[in-house]
N, C-alpha and C positions, 0 to 999 in steps of 0.2 A: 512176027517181028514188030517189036516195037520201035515208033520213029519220034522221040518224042523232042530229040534233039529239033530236027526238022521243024517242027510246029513251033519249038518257041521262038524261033528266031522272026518268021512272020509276023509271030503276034507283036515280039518285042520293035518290029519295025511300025508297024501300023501304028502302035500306041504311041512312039516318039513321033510319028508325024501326026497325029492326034492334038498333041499336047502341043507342038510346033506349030500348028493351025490354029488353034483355041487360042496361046498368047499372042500370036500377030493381029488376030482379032481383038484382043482383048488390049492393043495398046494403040492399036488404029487411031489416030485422032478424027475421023470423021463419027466416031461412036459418042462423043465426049459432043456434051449440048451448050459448047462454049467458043467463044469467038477465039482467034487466034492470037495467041501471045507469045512472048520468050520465054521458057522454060523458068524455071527460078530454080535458086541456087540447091533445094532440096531433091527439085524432079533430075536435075543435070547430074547432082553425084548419085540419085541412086540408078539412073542407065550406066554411071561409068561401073558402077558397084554388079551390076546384072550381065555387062560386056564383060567385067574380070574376071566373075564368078563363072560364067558359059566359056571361056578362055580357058581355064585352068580345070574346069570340072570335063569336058569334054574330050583335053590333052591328056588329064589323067584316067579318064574312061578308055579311052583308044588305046592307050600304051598299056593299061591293064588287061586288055583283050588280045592283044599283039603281042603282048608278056608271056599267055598262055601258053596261044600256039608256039613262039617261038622255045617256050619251054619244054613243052611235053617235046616237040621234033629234038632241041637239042641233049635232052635227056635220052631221046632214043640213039641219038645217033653218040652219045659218049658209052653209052651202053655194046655199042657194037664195036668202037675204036676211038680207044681213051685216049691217043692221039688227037683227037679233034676237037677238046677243052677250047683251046683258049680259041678257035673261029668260033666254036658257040657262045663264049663270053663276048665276043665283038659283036655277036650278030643282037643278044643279049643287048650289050650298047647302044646298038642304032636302034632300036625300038625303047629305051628308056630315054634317048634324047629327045623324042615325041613329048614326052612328060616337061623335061625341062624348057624345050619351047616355049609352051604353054604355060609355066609361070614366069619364062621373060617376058611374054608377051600380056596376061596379066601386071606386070610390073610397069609395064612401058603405058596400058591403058591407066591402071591409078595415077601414073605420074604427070596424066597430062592434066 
C-alpha cells in the first residue's frame, strides 16, 4: 500500500511552519542595527499590503481545501440520493463564505 496522501500533508505542514518561523524572524525588529523609530509611510502600507494579502490568500486556501472535501462527500452523497442537491449546495455555501470573509476582511485591513 501506498500512503502517499499521509506523507504530504506532514510535510506540507512542517514547511508552512518553516516559512512562518523564517519571516517572524525575518521582521523581528531586534535583527535591524537601528535605533527605534515610526514606521514611515512606505513600511506602514506595505504591512497593510502583507496583512491583506495573508487575509485573503489564506481565506482562499482554506475554503479551497474545504471545497474539496466538501465536494467529493457531496457528489457522493447526490450520487446515492439526488434528493439531497440542494443540503449539499448549502453545505457548498458555508464553506465558500470562508472565502468571502476573507476578502471583507482584506477590504476592511486596506481601508484603514
Amino acid at each position: 500500500m501506498e500512503m502517499k496522501g499521509q506523507v504530504v500533508i506532514p510535510i506540507l505542514v512542517v514547511f508552512l511552519l518553516t516559512v512562518g518561523f523564517a519571516s517572524l524572524i525575518a521582521m523581528s525588529p531586534a535583527v535591524y542595527a537601528q535605533g527605534k523609530s515610526s514606521p514611515s509611510g512606505s513600511e506602514a502600507g506595505s504591512s497593510k499590503l502583507i496583512g491583506a494579502g495573508l487575509a485573503f490568500g489564506l481565506a482562499g486556501a482554506g475554503a479551497g481545501i474545504g471545497l474539496g472535501f466538501v465536494g467529493a462527500a457531496g457528489l457522493a452523497a447526490i450520487s446515492d440520493n439526488p434528493k439531497m442537491q440542494s443540503r449539499v449546495f448549502i453545505f457548498v455555501g458555508m464553506v465558500e463564505s470562508i472565502a468571502i470573509y476573507g476578502i471583507v476582511m482584506m477590504f476592511i485591513i486596506l481601508g484603514q
